[in-house]
Structures are given as structure tokens and as C-alpha cells.
N, C-alpha and C positions, 0 to 999 in steps of 0.2 A: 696240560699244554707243554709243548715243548719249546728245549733253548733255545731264544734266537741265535743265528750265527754268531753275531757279535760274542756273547756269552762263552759258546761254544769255545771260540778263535781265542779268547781268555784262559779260558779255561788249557787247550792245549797249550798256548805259552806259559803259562805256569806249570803246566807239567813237565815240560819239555826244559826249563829252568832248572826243576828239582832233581834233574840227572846229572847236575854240574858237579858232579863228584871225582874226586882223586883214583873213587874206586871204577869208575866207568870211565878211565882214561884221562881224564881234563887235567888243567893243571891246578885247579882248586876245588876245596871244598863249598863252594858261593852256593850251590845248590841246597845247600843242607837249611839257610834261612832264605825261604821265598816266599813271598808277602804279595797281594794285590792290593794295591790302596792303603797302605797301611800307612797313617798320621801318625802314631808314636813315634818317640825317640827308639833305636835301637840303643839296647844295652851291649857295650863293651865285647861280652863273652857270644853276642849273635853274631860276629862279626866273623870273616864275611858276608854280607847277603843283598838280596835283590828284590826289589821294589818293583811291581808292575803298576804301570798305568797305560790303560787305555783311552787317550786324550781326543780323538776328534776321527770322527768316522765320514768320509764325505764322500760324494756320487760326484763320479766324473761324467758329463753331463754329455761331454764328444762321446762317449764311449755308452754310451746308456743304449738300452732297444726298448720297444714297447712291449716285452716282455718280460725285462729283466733288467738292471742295475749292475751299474760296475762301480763297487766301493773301494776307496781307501783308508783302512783302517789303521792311524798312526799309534805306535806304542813307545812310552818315556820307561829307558829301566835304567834308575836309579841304583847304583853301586855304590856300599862302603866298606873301607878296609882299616881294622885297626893299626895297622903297624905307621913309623912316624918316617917323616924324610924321602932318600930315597928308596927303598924298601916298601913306603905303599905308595908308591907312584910305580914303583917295580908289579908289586903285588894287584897295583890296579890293573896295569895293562893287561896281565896273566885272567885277569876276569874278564875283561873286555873281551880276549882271546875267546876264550871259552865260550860267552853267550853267542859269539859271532860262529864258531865252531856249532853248536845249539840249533842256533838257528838254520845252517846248513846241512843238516842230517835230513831235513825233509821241507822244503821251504812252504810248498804248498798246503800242508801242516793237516796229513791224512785226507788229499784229496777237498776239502773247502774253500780252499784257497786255490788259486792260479799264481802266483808267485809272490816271492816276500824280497822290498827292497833295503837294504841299509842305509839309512839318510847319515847318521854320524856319532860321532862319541865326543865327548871333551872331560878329562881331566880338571877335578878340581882338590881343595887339602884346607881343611880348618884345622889348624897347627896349634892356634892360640885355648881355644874355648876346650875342647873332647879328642885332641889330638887324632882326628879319624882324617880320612883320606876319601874319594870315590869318583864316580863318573857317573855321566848322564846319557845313556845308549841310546839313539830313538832308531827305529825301524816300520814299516809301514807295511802292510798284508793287503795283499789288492785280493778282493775275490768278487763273484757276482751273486747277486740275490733276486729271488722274484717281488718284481715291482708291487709297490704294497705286502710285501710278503715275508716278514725279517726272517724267517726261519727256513727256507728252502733254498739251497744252495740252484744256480739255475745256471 
């Protein structure tokens, strides 16, 4: 059986993550740790990196036909940076940049998608506990599927 979309639209944001490299232009290495889901603490030396989740997938219901579905699939990427201060508040934006850069190389994300919208980012810094820093990206992938049918783009 094959991926559903959802999977699929996963799976390219993840990949499309792991090109966030210094050597494919960006201005960090944040690519090099990319994670879906991942519960553990990051250790110190993974640092930078990025966290996907894909949180809530919903049918806009104005938009539906009796053939097909029109999803919004929202995604939370979680960013942390070890440096302290200003420096990973600097360092965070420089990532923010990048996955926003990322995700504009191809929004439609090889044709599954019809467009990808950015809802937000916010800056946050645990100074006290692991001195890390990061941000929380959300973005949302609109694309259509065949009604009852997770795996065909339509």
C-alpha cells in the first residue's frame, strides 16, 4: 500500500529541512539535526536543529467538491540553538530565515501541494536550566485529496 499524502507532505518537509546547510547556501547548519516527533532532550553538541510536527490536518469544508477534499495540513518546527544571550536570539532568527528560505524553494512541495502558507514564528531562551535558546515555526500546506481516499492527490 502506498503513502498517504499526509506522510508523503512529511516526509518532504523533512527533507527539504535537511538541506539547511552552510554548504547549500543558508546561513546554518540547522539541517544537519532533523527530527519528526522526536520526545528526547537534545544533547548540547546536536545543536542546531529542528523538530517537525505535523499537528492537525483539517478539510475546509467551503472548499471541498464531491470529489475531492481540500486539506490544511498545519506543521509546528520547533528550533534550538545552543549559544546564550544575544547570540542565540541572533542565531535563532538566522534559522528561522533559512527554514522560511526552505520552504520557498518549492512551496507546492513537488506538485502535492497547491500552496504553502506561513502562519508564524516566536522566539523563545531557557537561560536558567540548559542555556539553549529556539523558536517555534508553524506553517500550514493546503493541498487536495480524493474524498475517502488519503493517498491521491486530486
Amino acid at each position: 500500500m502506498a503513502d498517504s499524502l499526509r506522510q508523503r507532505l512529511v516526509e518532504k518537509v523533512e527533507t527539504r529541512m535537511a538541506t539547511i546547510t552552510v554548504a547549500n547556501g543558508y546561513r546554518t547548519n540547522a539541517g544537519s539535526n532533523v527530527d519528526v516527533w522526536r520526545v528526547a532532550s537534545w544533547d548540547q553538541d546536536e545543536l542546531p536543529c529542528i523538530n517537525i510536527r505535523d499537528l492537525v490536518d483539517r478539510v475546509d469544508e467551503s472548499r471541498a467538491g464531491t470529489q475531492r477534499l481540500h486539506r490544511l495540513l498545519g506543521f509546528e518546527l520547533e528550533v534550538m540553538v545552543k549559544e546564550s544571550g544575544e547570540a542565540a536570539a541572533e542565531t535563532t532568527r538566522h534559522v528561522v530565515a533559512d527554514i522560511q528560505e526552505a520552504i520557498g524553494t518549492d512551496e507546492k512541495w513537488d506538485s502535492l501541494a497547491m500552496l504553502t502558507t506561513y502562519e508564524s514564528d516566536e522566539l523563545d531562551s531557557d537561560q536558567r536550566e540548559r542555556k539553549m535558546a529556539g523558536a517555534m515555526v508553524r506553517f500550514t500546506i493546503h493541498y487536495h485529496q480524493g474524498r475517502w481516499d488519503p493517498d491521491t492527490v486530486r
